[in-house]
N, C-alpha and C positions, 0 to 999 in steps of 0.2 A: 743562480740563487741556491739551488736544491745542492751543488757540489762545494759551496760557501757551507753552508750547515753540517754537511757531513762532516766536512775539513775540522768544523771546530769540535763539533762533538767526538769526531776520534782524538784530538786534541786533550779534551777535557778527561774522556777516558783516559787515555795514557799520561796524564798527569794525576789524575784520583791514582792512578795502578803506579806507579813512580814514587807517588810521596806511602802510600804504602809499603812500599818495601824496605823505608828507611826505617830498616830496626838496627840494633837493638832498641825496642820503644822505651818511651818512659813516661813515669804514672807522675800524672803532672798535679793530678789530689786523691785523697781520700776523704770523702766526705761524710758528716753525720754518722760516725762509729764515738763511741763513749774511748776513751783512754785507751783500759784492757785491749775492748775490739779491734781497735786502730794496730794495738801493736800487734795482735794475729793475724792478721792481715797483712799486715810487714812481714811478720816472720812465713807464713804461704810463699810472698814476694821474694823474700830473700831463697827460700828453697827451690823454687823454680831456677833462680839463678845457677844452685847448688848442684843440682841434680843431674842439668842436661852438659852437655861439652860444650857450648857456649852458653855465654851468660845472652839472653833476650831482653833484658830490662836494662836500660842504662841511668846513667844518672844528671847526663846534660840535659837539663831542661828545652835548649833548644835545640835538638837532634834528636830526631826518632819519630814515630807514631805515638802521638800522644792518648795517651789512657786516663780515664777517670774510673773511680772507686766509688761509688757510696749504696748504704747501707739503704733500704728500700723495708716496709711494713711489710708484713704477712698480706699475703694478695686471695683472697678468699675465690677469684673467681677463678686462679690457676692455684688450689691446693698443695701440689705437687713440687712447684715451680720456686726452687732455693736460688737461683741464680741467671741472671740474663744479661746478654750482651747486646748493644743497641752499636752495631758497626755500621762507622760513616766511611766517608770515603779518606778524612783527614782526621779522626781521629775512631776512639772507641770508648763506650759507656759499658761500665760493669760494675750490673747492682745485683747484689746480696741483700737473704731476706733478712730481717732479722732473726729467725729460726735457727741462722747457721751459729748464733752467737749463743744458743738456749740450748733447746733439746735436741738440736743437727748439729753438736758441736765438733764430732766427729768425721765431718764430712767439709769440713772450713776449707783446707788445702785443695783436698780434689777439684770442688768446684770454681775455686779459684782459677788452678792449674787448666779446665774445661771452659771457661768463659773466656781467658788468653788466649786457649785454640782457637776459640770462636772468634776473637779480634783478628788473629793470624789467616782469618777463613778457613780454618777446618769446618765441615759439619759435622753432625752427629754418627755411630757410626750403630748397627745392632748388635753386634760384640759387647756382651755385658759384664769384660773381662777387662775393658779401656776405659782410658778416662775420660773419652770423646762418646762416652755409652748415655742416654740421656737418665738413666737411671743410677743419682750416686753412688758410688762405694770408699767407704773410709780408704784414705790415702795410705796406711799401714798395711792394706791388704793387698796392693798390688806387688807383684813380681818384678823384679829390674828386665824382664824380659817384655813384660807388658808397659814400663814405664819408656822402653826403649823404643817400640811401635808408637807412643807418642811423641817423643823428640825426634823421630826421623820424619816422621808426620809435619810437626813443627817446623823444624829446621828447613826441609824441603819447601813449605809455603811460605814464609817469611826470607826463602834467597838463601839458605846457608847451607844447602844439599851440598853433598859430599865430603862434611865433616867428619 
């Protein structure tokens, strides 16, 4: 019985670890962003694609790690906290405060680009020069040299190392 359990449960492991890897994902909504929002949110989306040597995002609905988008209230009991990802095993949650659409408007890409990681299973990193640093920095301020420690980051966790 005990080697019945085990069986399935590495089973279930290497089937959650399997369908994760199937990127390039795709963001199957964004939800509860006004107009504007929705479309900076696309345009982060679309840069991401832009940026790295492979595009991560696809666009067939049924292929890939499926991602959700939606805009989430000011959360008074994590002040700080502009962005989070709620990764499952079959897909990934990434909510934005509304903050990022007011007064953090400046910081919209970056933390886009840093909750992706977090879908991808990046963690955080203490390098407050990356964009995996829990502390944002406007996406204008990074270095192509600093943006490149993240795409190989990326790239390597989602399967595409050695591009």
């Amino acid at each position: 019985m005990q080697r019945v359990v085990l069986i399935i449960v590495l089973l279930l492991a290497a089937g959650c670890g399997n369908f994760r890897r199937q990127w390039p994902a795709v963001v199957r909504g964004v939800e509860d962003f006004k107009s504007a929002e929705q479309e900076k949110v696309l345009q982060a989306l679309k840069e991401i694609n832009e940026t790295g040597e492979n595009p991560i995002l696809g666009d067939d609905p049924l292929v890939g790690y499926p991602i959700l988008i939606r805009k989430v209230a000011y959360n008074k009991a994590h002040p700080t906290r502009v962005g989070y990802a709620i990764v499952g095993p079959t897909s990934c949650t990434i909510e934005l405060s509304e903050k990022l659409f007011a007064e953090l408007k400046a910081l919209l890409t970056t933390v886009v680009f840093h909750e992706l990681g977090h879908c991808a299973g990046l963690g955080h990193t203490s390098d407050s020069h990356q964009v995996m640093s829990e502390n944002a920095t406007p996406f204008e301020d990074f270095t192509s040299n600093e943006l490149g420690v993240f795409f190989d980051s990326l790239f390597q966790a989602i399967g595409f190392a050695g591009v």
